[in-house]
FIKOLZA-1660 file (N, C-alpha, C; in steps of 0.1 Angstrom, whole numbers, plus 5000, padded with zeros to 4 digits):
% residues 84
   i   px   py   pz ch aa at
   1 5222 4622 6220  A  X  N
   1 5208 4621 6220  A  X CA
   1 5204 4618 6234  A  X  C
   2 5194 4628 6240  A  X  N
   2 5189 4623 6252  A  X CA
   2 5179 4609 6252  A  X  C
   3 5180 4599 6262  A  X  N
   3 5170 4591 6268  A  X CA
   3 5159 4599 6278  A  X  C
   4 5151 4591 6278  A  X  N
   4 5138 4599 6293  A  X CA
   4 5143 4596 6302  A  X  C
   5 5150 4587 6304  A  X  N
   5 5159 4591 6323  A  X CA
   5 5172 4602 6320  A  X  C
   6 5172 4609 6310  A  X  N
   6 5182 4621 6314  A  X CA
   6 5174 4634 6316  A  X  C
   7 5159 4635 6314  A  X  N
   7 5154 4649 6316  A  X CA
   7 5147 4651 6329  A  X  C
   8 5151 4662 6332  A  X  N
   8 5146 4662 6349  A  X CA
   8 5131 4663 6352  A  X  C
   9 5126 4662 6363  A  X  N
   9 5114 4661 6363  A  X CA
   9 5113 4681 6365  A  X  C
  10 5095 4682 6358  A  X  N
  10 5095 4691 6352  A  X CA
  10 5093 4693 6340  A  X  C
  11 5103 4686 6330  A  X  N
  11 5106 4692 6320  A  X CA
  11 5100 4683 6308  A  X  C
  12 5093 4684 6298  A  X  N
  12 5087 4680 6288  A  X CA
  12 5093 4675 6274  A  X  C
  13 5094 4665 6267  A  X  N
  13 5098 4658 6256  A  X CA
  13 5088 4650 6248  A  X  C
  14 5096 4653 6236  A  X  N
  14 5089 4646 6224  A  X CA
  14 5093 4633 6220  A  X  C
  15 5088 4619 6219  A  X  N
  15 5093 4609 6220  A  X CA
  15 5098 4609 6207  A  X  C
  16 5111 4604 6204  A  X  N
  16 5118 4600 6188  A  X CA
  16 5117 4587 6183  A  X  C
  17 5122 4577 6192  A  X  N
  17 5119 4559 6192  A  X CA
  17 5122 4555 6207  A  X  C
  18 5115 4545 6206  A  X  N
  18 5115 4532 6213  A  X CA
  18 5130 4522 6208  A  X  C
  19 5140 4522 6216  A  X  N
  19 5150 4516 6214  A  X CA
  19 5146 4499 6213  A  X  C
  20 5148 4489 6206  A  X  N
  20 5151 4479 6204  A  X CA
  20 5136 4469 6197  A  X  C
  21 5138 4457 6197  A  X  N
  21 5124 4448 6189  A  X CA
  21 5121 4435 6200  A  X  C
  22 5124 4439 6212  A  X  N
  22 5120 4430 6222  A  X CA
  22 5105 4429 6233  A  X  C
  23 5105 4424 6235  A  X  N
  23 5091 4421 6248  A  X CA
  23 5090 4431 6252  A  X  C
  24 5103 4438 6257  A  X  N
  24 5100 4452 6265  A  X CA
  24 5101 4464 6260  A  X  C
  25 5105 4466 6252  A  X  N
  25 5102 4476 6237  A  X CA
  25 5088 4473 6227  A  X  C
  26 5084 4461 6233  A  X  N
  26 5070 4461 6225  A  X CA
  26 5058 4467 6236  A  X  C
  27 5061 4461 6248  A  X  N
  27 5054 4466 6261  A  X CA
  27 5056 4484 6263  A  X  C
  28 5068 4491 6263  A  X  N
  28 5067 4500 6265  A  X CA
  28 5053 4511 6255  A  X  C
  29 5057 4507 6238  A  X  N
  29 5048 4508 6227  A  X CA
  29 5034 4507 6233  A  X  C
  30 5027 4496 6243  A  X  N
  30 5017 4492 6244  A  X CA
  30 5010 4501 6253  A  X  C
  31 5022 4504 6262  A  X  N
  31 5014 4518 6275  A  X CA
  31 5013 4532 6270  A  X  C
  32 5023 4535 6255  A  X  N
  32 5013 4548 6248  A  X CA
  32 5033 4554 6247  A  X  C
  33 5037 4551 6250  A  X  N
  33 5055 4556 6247  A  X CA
  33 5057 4555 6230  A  X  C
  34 5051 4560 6224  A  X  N
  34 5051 4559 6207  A  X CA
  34 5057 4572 6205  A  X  C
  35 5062 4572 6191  A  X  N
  35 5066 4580 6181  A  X CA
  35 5059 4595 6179  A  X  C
  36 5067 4603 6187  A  X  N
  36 5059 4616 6187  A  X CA
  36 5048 4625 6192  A  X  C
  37 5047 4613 6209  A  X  N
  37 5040 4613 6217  A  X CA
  37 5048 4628 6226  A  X  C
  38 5043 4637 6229  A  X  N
  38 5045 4640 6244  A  X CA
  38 5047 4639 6256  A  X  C
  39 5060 4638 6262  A  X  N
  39 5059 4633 6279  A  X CA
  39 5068 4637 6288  A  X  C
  40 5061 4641 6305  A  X  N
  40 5067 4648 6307  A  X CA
  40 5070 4640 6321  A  X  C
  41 5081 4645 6323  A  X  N
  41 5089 4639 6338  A  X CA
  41 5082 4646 6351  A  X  C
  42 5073 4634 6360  A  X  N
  42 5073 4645 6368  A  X CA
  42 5079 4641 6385  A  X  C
  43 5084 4632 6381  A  X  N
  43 5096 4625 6391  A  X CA
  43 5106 4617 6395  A  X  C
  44 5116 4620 6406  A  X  N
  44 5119 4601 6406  A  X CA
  44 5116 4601 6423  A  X  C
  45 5117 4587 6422  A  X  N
  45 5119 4578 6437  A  X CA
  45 5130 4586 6445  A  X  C
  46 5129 4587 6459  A  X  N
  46 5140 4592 6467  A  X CA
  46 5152 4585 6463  A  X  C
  47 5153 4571 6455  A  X  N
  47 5168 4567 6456  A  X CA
  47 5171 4566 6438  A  X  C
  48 5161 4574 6433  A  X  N
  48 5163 4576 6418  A  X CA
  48 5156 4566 6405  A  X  C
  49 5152 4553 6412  A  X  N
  49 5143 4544 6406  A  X CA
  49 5129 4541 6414  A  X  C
  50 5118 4541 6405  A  X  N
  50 5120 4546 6394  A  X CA
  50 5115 4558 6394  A  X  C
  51 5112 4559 6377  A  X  N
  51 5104 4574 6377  A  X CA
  51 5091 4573 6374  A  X  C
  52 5085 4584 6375  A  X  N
  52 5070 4589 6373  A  X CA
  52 5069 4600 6360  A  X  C
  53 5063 4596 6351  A  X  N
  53 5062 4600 6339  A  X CA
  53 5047 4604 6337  A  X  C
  54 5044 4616 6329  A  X  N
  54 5030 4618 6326  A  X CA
  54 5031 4617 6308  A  X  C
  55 5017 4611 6305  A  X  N
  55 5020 4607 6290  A  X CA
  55 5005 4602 6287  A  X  C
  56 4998 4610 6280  A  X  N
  56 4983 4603 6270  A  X CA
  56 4973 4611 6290  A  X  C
  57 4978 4619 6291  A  X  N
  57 4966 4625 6305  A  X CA
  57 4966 4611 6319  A  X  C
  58 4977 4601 6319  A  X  N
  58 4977 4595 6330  A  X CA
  58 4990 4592 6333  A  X  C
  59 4994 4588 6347  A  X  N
  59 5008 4589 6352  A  X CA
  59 5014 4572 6352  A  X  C
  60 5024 4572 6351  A  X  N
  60 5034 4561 6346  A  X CA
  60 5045 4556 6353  A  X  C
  61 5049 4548 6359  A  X  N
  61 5062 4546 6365  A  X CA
  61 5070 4534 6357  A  X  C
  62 5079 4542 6356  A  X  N
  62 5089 4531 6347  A  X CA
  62 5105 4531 6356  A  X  C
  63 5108 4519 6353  A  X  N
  63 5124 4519 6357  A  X CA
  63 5134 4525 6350  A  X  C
  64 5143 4528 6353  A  X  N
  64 5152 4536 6348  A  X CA
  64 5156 4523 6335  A  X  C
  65 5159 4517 6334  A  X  N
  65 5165 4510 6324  A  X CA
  65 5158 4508 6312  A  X  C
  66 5143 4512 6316  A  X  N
  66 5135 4511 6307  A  X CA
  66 5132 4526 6301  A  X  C
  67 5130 4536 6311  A  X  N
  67 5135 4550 6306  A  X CA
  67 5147 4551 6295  A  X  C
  68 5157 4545 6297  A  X  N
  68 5168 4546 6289  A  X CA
  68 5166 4541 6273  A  X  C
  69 5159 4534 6272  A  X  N
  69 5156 4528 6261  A  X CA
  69 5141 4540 6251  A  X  C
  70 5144 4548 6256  A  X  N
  70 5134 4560 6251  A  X CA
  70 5140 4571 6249  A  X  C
  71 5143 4574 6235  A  X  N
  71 5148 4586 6231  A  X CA
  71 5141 4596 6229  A  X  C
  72 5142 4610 6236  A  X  N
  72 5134 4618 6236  A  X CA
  72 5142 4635 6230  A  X  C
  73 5136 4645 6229  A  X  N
  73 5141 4660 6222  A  X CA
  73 5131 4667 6233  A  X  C
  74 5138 4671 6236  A  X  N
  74 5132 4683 6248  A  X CA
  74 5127 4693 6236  A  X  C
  75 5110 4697 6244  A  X  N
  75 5103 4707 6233  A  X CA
  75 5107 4718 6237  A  X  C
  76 5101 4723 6223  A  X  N
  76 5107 4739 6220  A  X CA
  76 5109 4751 6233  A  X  C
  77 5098 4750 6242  A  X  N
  77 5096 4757 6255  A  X CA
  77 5108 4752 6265  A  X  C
  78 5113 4741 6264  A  X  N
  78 5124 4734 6276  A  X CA
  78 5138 4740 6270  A  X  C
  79 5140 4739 6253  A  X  N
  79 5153 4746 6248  A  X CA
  79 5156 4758 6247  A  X  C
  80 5142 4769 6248  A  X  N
  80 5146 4781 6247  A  X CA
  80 5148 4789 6261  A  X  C
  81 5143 4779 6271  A  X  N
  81 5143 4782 6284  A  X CA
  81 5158 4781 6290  A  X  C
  82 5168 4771 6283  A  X  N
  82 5177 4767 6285  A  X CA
  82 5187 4775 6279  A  X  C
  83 5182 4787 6272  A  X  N
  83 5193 4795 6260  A  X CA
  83 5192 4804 6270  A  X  C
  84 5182 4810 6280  A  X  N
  84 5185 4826 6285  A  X CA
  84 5190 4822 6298  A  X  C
% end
């Protein structure tokens, strides 16, 4: 299963869960990282932390560790682009 620090920027995902029932798994919920949200990578930092995420029409930066705690499915347009 991918996290959102494994999709490259560019590429677009459907959120599945929010990993865990802590402070920062409640906080991530709070900035719009929900269940079936759309969101798309649109960078990282020159040394890879963190990233820049677009999600609900505004931009986001999250740390990687906190990326990782977000499981995501690349939409249908990112998999079939990946088949040819």
């Amino acid at each position: 299963m991918l996290s959102l620090a494994d999709i490259d920027p560019g590429q677009s995902a459907t959120i599945l869960e929010v990993l865990g029932h802590d402070s920062i798994a409640t906080r991530l919920m709070e900035m719009g990282l929900t269940d079936g949200e759309t969101i798309q990578m649109v960078g990282r930092a020159p040394m890879g932390d963190p990233l820049e995420v677009l999600i609900r029409g505004y931009r986001l930066s999250l740390r990687v560790a906190e990326a990782q705690r977000v499981l995501v499915e690349l939409s249908n347009s990112q998999l079939a682009g990946e088949m040819t």
